[in-house]
C-alpha positions in Angstrom: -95.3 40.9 -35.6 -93.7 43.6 -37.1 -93.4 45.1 -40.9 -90.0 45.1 -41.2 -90.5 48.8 -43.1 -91.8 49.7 -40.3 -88.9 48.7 -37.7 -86.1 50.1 -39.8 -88.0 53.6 -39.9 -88.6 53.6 -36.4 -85.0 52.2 -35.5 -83.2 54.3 -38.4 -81.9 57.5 -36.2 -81.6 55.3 -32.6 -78.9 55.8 -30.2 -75.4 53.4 -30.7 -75.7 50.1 -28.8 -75.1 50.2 -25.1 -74.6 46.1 -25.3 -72.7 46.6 -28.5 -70.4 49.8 -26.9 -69.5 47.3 -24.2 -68.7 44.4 -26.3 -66.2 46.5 -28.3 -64.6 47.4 -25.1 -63.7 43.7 -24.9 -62.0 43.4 -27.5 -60.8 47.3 -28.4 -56.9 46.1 -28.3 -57.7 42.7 -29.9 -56.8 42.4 -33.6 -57.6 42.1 -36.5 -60.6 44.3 -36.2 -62.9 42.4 -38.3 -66.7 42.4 -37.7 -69.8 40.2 -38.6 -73.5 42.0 -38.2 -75.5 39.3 -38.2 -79.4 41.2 -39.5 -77.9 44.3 -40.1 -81.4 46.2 -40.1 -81.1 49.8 -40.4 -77.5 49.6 -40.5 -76.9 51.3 -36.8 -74.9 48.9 -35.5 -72.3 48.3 -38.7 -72.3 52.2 -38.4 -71.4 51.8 -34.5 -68.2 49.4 -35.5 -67.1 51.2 -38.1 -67.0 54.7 -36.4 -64.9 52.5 -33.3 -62.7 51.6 -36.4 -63.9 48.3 -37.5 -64.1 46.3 -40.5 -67.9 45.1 -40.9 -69.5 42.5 -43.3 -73.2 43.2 -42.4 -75.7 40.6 -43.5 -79.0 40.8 -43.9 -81.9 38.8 -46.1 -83.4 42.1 -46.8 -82.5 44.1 -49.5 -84.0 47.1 -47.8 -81.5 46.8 -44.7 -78.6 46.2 -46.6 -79.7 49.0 -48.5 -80.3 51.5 -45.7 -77.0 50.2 -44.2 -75.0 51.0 -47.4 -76.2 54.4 -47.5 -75.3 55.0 -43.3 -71.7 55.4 -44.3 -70.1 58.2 -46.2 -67.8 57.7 -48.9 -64.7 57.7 -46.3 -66.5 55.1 -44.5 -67.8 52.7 -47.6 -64.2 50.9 -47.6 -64.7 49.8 -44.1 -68.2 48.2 -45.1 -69.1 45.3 -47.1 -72.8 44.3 -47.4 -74.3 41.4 -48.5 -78.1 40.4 -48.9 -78.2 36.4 -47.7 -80.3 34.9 -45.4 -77.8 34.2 -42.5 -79.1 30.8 -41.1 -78.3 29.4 -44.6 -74.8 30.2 -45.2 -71.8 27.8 -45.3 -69.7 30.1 -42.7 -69.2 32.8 -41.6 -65.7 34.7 -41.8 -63.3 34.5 -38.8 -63.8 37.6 -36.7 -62.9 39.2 -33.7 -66.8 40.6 -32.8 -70.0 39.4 -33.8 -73.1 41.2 -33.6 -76.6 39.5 -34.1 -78.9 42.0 -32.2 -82.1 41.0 -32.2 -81.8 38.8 -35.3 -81.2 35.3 -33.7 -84.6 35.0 -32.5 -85.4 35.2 -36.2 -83.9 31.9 -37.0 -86.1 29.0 -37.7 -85.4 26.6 -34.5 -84.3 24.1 -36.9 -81.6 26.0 -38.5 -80.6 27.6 -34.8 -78.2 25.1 -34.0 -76.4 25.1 -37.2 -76.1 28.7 -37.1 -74.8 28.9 -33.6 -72.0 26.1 -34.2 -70.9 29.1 -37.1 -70.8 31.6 -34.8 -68.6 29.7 -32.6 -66.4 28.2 -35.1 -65.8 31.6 -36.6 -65.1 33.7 -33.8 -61.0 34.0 -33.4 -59.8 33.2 -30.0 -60.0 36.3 -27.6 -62.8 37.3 -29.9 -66.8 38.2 -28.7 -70.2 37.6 -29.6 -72.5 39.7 -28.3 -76.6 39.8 -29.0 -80.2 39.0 -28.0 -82.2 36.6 -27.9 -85.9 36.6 -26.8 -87.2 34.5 -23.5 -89.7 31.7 -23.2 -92.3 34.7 -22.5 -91.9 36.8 -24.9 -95.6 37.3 -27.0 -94.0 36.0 -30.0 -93.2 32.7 -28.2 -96.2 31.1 -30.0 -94.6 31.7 -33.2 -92.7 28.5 -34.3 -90.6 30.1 -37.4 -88.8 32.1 -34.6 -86.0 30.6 -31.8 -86.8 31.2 -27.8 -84.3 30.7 -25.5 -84.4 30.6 -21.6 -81.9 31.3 -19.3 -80.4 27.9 -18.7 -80.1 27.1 -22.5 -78.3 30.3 -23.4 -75.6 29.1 -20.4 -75.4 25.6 -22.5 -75.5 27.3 -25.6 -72.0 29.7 -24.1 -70.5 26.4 -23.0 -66.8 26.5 -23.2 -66.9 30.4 -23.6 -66.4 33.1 -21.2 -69.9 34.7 -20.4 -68.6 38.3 -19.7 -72.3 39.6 -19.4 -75.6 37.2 -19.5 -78.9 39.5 -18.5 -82.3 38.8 -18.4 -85.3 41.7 -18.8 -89.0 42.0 -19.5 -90.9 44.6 -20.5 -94.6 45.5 -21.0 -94.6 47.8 -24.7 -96.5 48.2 -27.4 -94.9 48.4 -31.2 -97.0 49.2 -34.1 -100.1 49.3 -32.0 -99.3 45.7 -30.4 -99.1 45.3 -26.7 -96.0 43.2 -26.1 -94.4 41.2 -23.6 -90.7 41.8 -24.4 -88.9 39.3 -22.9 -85.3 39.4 -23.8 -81.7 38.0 -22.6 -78.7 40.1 -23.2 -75.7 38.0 -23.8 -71.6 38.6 -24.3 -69.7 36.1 -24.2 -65.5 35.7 -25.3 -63.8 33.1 -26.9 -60.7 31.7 -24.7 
């Protein structure tokens, strides 16, 4: 697996979120405009929300990604922003919210905190409101590793139960990162609160 070091440098200057560009478009006339980014990493995606004109607590267990996503936004920006360092599978709740991000940072949960985790993202999403992230398939090369959550198709669909799946999609990929050939088996998901 990889150093996490490593990912934020290599992730630091990517391109805004196609899955998170589409989920905002879901909710662009909902209100209020208040964000959760759930694993904020390099602090791309709070960036992404903020520049689309969002209020963002990003959360991450990793002082270095809160860090990195503090310094993303200029001083005109920093009000939009708060950042916390907490290890998201532990806390009480989460705040109500319109959008919630957790791209590729649910698969990072330990399976036996997954289901507590996913009942907060449900309970704290405001009605009309969107959760959009990743989580990683059944195949994926990491699938051996039991601190992390896998998901197949037909569990992500029980999982969205009683919420509108506006996109569910399923890819795999042959690629290597940080000289590791990996299957990269991931399912794409969006799906609104009625």
């Amino acid at each position: 697996m990889t150093s996490w070091n490593a990912f934020y440098e290599r992730t630091d200057k990517r391109a805004p979120s196609p899955l998170l560009s589409c989920a905002i478009d879901h909710v662009k006339h909902q209100h209020p405009r208040h964000a959760v980014d759930l694993g904020c990493g390099a602090g791309n995606e709070a960036w992404q929300l903020i520049q689309a004109g969002w209020h963002v607590l990003a959360i991450d267990k990793e002082p270095e990604a809160v860090a990195r996503t503090i310094s993303k936004c200029s001083m005109n920006d920093a009000a939009m922003l708060d950042a916390k360092v907490a290890d998201f599978e532990y806390l009480a709740q989460l705040p109500a919210s319109m959008l919630i991000h957790a791209g590729l940072a649910l698969p990072f949960c330990h399976p036996a905190r997954f289901d507590h985790l996913w009942g907060q993202i449900r309970d704290a999403l405001l009605p009309g409101g969107v959760f959009v992230g990743h989580f990683f398939g059944m195949r994926h090369s990491w699938a051996s590793q039991e601190q992390m959550s896998f998901h197949g198709v037909p569990t992500v669909q029980r999982l969205a139960e009683g919420l509108d799946i506006l996109l569910l999609r399923e890819t795999e990929t042959a690629m290597v990162i940080d000289s590791e050939s990996v299957n990269w088996h991931r399912i794409d998901v969006i799906v609104r609160k009625p």
